[in-house]
C-alpha positions, 0 to 999 in steps of 0.5 A: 022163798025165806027157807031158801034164801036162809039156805043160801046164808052161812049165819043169821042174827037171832037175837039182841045181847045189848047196846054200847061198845062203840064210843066216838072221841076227840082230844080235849084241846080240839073244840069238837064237842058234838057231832054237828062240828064234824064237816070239814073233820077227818075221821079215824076208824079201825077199818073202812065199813066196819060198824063204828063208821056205820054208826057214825055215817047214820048220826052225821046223816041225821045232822045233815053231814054228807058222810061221804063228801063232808068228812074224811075217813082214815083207818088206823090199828085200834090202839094207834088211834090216840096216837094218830089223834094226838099228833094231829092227823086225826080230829077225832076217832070212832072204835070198839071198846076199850080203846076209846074209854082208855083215850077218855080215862088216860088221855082227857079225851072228851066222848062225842057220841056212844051207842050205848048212851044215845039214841037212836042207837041205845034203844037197839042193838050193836051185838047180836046172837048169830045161828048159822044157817046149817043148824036153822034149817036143820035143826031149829029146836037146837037153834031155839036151845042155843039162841035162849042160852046166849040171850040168857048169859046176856041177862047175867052179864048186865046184872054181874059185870064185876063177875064179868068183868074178872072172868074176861080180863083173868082169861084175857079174852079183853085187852082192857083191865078188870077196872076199866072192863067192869065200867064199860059192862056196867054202862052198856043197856043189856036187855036181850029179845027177839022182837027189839032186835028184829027192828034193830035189824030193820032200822040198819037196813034201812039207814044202810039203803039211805046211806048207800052202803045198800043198792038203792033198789034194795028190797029191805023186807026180803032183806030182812028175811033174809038176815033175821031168823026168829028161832024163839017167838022172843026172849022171857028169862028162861 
Protein backbone atom coordinates (compact mmCIF):
# COMPACT_ATOMS: atom_id res chain seq x y z
CA UNK A 1 0.00 0.00 0.00
CA UNK A 2 3.02 2.66 1.17
CA UNK A 3 4.92 1.45 -2.27
CA UNK A 4 1.87 2.59 -3.94
CA UNK A 5 1.03 5.44 -2.71
CA UNK A 6 4.92 6.49 -2.79
CA UNK A 7 4.35 6.08 -6.76
CA UNK A 8 1.27 8.33 -6.84
CA UNK A 9 3.99 11.33 -5.18
CA UNK A 10 6.41 13.23 -7.25
CA UNK A 11 8.87 14.10 -4.15
CA UNK A 12 8.86 12.73 -0.42
CA UNK A 13 10.73 14.20 2.65
CA UNK A 14 13.90 11.95 3.81
CA UNK A 15 15.46 13.83 6.09
CA UNK A 16 15.69 17.04 8.71
CA UNK A 17 18.53 19.94 7.45
CA UNK A 18 17.60 22.18 10.44
CA UNK A 19 15.44 24.24 12.48
CA UNK A 20 15.35 28.35 12.15
CA UNK A 21 14.31 30.51 9.27
CA UNK A 22 11.26 32.03 9.87
CA UNK A 23 11.07 34.81 12.40
CA UNK A 24 7.64 36.65 13.18
CA UNK A 25 8.34 40.57 14.09
CA UNK A 26 6.62 43.88 14.67
CA UNK A 27 7.77 47.55 14.90
CA UNK A 28 9.22 48.64 18.50
CA UNK A 29 6.42 51.20 18.73
CA UNK A 30 3.71 48.81 18.39
CA UNK A 31 3.24 47.33 22.38
CA UNK A 32 3.20 43.64 20.92
CA UNK A 33 5.51 41.82 22.76
CA UNK A 34 4.55 38.19 22.66
CA UNK A 35 2.18 36.05 20.52
CA UNK A 36 -0.75 36.02 23.06
CA UNK A 37 -1.11 39.99 22.15
CA UNK A 38 -2.29 38.89 18.71
CA UNK A 39 -6.14 38.59 18.85
CA UNK A 40 -7.48 41.33 17.35
CA UNK A 41 -3.93 41.97 15.32
CA UNK A 42 -3.44 41.86 11.37
CA UNK A 43 -1.05 39.82 10.16
CA UNK A 44 1.29 40.04 7.16
CA UNK A 45 2.68 36.98 5.36
CA UNK A 46 4.53 36.27 2.06
CA UNK A 47 1.54 34.01 0.78
CA UNK A 48 -1.79 32.47 2.12
CA UNK A 49 -0.51 28.84 3.45
CA UNK A 50 2.78 29.02 2.94
CA UNK A 51 4.66 27.89 6.15
CA UNK A 52 5.48 31.02 8.27
CA UNK A 53 1.41 31.30 8.35
CA UNK A 54 1.60 27.48 9.70
CA UNK A 55 3.95 28.08 12.23
CA UNK A 56 2.31 31.16 13.31
CA UNK A 57 -1.53 29.26 13.08
CA UNK A 58 0.16 26.44 15.47
CA UNK A 59 1.78 28.97 17.99
CA UNK A 60 -1.66 31.31 18.03
CA UNK A 61 -3.38 27.79 18.37
CA UNK A 62 -1.44 26.54 21.34
CA UNK A 63 -2.22 30.23 23.01
CA UNK A 64 -5.74 29.99 22.68
CA UNK A 65 -6.09 32.35 19.21
CA UNK A 66 -8.50 30.97 16.75
CA UNK A 67 -6.14 31.57 13.77
CA UNK A 68 -8.81 32.15 11.64
CA UNK A 69 -11.43 34.09 13.56
CA UNK A 70 -9.36 35.99 15.98
CA UNK A 71 -6.60 37.49 13.56
CA UNK A 72 -6.53 39.00 10.07
CA UNK A 73 -4.20 37.61 7.40
CA UNK A 74 -2.59 39.80 4.61
CA UNK A 75 -0.05 39.02 1.95
CA UNK A 76 2.44 40.96 1.00
CA UNK A 77 5.91 40.56 -1.37
CA UNK A 78 8.54 39.75 1.20
CA UNK A 79 10.65 42.89 1.22
CA UNK A 80 7.34 45.14 1.07
CA UNK A 81 6.44 43.53 4.60
CA UNK A 82 8.36 46.38 6.63
CA UNK A 83 6.84 48.87 4.70
CA UNK A 84 3.47 47.59 5.14
CA UNK A 85 4.19 47.31 9.09
CA UNK A 86 5.67 50.58 8.97
CA UNK A 87 2.70 52.52 7.59
CA UNK A 88 0.52 50.97 9.86
CA UNK A 89 -1.28 48.28 7.81
CA UNK A 90 0.06 45.63 9.49
CA UNK A 91 0.65 45.00 13.06
CA UNK A 92 3.47 42.55 12.72
CA UNK A 93 4.65 40.02 9.92
CA UNK A 94 5.79 36.23 9.79
CA UNK A 95 8.73 35.48 6.93
CA UNK A 96 11.47 33.78 5.65
CA UNK A 97 14.96 35.06 6.46
CA UNK A 98 16.62 37.55 5.95
CA UNK A 99 13.61 39.92 5.64
CA UNK A 100 12.41 39.82 9.12
CA UNK A 101 16.22 40.06 10.71
CA UNK A 102 16.80 42.83 8.29
CA UNK A 103 13.48 44.80 10.12
CA UNK A 104 15.24 43.68 13.80
CA UNK A 105 19.01 45.07 12.78
CA UNK A 106 17.60 48.19 10.52
CA UNK A 107 14.56 49.12 11.70
CA UNK A 108 14.61 48.09 15.81
CA UNK A 109 12.08 45.93 15.02
CA UNK A 110 11.52 43.48 18.13
CA UNK A 111 11.24 39.41 17.40
CA UNK A 112 8.06 37.60 18.56
CA UNK A 113 8.53 34.38 17.93
CA UNK A 114 11.41 32.32 15.85
CA UNK A 115 11.80 28.41 14.88
CA UNK A 116 14.81 28.69 15.36
CA UNK A 117 14.65 29.59 19.02
CA UNK A 118 11.35 28.42 20.36
CA UNK A 119 9.81 25.37 20.83
CA UNK A 120 7.98 23.26 19.89
CA UNK A 121 9.45 24.18 16.81
CA UNK A 122 13.44 24.56 17.61
CA UNK A 123 13.46 20.86 18.70
CA UNK A 124 11.93 19.92 14.73
CA UNK A 125 12.54 20.84 11.38
CA UNK A 126 11.34 23.82 8.87
CA UNK A 127 13.83 22.16 6.13
CA UNK A 128 13.95 18.84 4.87
CA UNK A 129 15.95 16.96 2.44
CA UNK A 130 13.47 15.69 -0.43
CA UNK A 131 13.57 12.57 -3.00
CA UNK A 132 11.35 12.24 -5.58
CA UNK A 133 9.35 9.77 -5.74
CA UNK A 134 10.93 8.20 -9.29
CA UNK A 135 14.21 7.77 -7.88
CA UNK A 136 12.78 6.05 -4.17
CA UNK A 137 11.00 3.43 -6.32
CA UNK A 138 13.63 2.83 -8.64
CA UNK A 139 16.49 3.39 -6.99
CA UNK A 140 16.93 3.43 -3.44
CA UNK A 141 20.76 3.05 -2.97
CA UNK A 142 21.00 6.32 -4.89
CA UNK A 143 18.01 7.63 -2.93
CA UNK A 144 20.12 6.56 0.50
CA UNK A 145 23.73 8.16 -1.41
CA UNK A 146 21.66 11.25 -2.04
CA UNK A 147 19.92 11.54 1.03
CA UNK A 148 23.54 11.14 3.42
CA UNK A 149 25.10 13.51 1.08
CA UNK A 150 22.50 16.51 2.06
CA UNK A 151 22.34 15.48 5.58
CA UNK A 152 26.16 15.65 5.41
CA UNK A 153 26.44 19.06 3.85
CA UNK A 154 23.71 20.21 6.56
CA UNK A 155 26.49 18.97 9.12
CA UNK A 156 29.03 21.18 7.59
CA UNK A 157 26.80 24.32 7.15
CA UNK A 158 26.00 24.45 11.01
CA UNK A 159 29.83 24.04 11.97
CA UNK A 160 31.17 26.88 8.93
CA UNK A 161 28.48 29.30 8.68
CA UNK A 162 31.04 31.95 7.81
CA UNK A 163 32.49 29.67 4.91
CA UNK A 164 28.81 29.41 4.29
CA UNK A 165 28.00 32.46 4.65
CA UNK A 166 30.48 33.68 1.72
CA UNK A 167 29.80 30.97 -0.78
CA UNK A 168 26.05 32.12 -0.61
CA UNK A 169 25.95 35.98 -0.74
CA UNK A 170 29.55 35.98 -3.44
CA UNK A 171 27.12 33.35 -5.69
CA UNK A 172 24.41 35.38 -4.54
CA UNK A 173 22.15 32.44 -4.11
CA UNK A 174 20.68 34.86 -0.78
CA UNK A 175 19.51 38.28 -1.05
CA UNK A 176 21.07 39.25 2.39
CA UNK A 177 24.85 40.15 2.99
CA UNK A 178 27.54 37.75 4.09
CA UNK A 179 27.35 39.70 7.88
CA UNK A 180 23.95 39.24 8.18
CA UNK A 181 23.82 35.68 6.33
CA UNK A 182 26.40 34.27 8.75
CA UNK A 183 24.49 35.48 11.71
CA UNK A 184 21.26 33.86 10.90
CA UNK A 185 23.46 30.34 10.03
CA UNK A 186 24.89 30.59 13.05
CA UNK A 187 21.87 30.65 15.01
CA UNK A 188 19.68 28.17 13.48
CA UNK A 189 19.89 24.33 15.14
CA UNK A 190 21.66 22.31 12.53
CA UNK A 191 21.33 18.55 13.59
CA UNK A 192 20.50 16.53 10.66
CA UNK A 193 18.60 12.76 11.04
CA UNK A 194 16.23 10.81 9.99
CA UNK A 195 14.16 9.80 12.93
CA UNK A 196 13.73 13.64 14.23
CA UNK A 197 12.57 14.28 11.17
CA UNK A 198 10.20 11.66 10.91
CA UNK A 199 8.42 12.98 13.97
CA UNK A 200 8.78 16.48 12.86
CA UNK A 201 6.64 15.46 9.94
CA UNK A 202 4.17 13.67 12.11
CA UNK A 203 3.76 16.48 14.47
CA UNK A 204 2.84 18.97 11.04
CA UNK A 205 0.60 16.66 10.20
CA UNK A 206 -0.93 16.48 12.99
CA UNK A 207 -1.41 20.40 13.97
CA UNK A 208 -2.44 20.72 10.14
CA UNK A 209 -5.85 18.23 10.90
CA UNK A 210 -6.38 20.23 14.10
CA UNK A 211 -6.05 23.61 12.49
CA UNK A 212 -8.08 22.36 9.47
CA UNK A 213 -5.70 22.84 6.89
CA UNK A 214 -6.04 19.05 6.94
CA UNK A 215 -9.79 17.25 6.33
CA UNK A 216 -10.72 16.27 9.84
CA UNK A 217 -10.93 12.78 8.83
CA UNK A 218 -7.47 12.68 7.62
CA UNK A 219 -6.01 9.17 8.41
CA UNK A 220 -2.51 10.99 9.83
CA UNK A 221 -0.55 7.49 9.60
CA UNK A 222 -1.25 6.69 6.07
CA UNK A 223 -0.44 10.39 5.71
CA UNK A 224 2.60 10.06 7.00
CA UNK A 225 3.30 7.17 4.80
CA UNK A 226 2.73 8.73 2.26
CA UNK A 227 5.02 12.13 2.75
CA UNK A 228 7.89 10.22 4.55
CA UNK A 229 10.39 7.90 3.22
CA UNK A 230 13.16 6.71 5.13
CA UNK A 231 15.81 5.91 2.34
CA UNK A 232 18.62 5.47 5.47
CA UNK A 233 17.77 3.92 8.88
CA UNK A 234 18.94 7.57 9.89
CA UNK A 235 21.82 9.91 9.87
CA UNK A 236 25.35 8.87 11.83
CA UNK A 237 28.11 11.62 9.97
CA UNK A 238 28.97 9.30 7.04
Amino acid sequence: MVQADRARLRRQADGGLHAGCIQLVTPSTSGITSVSQLKGKTIGIDRIGGGPQITLSISLKQQGIDPEKDVEWRAYPNQQLATAADKGEIDAFIVWDPAAQQAIDEKKYVRLLSNGHDEPFKSGYCCYTVISGKVANEDPEKAAAITRALLKASEWVGKNPKETAEIESGKKYVSADAATNEKLLASYHWNPGVKTAAESVKFFVKYQKELGILDKTTDEKELFDRLFYAAVPDYNGK
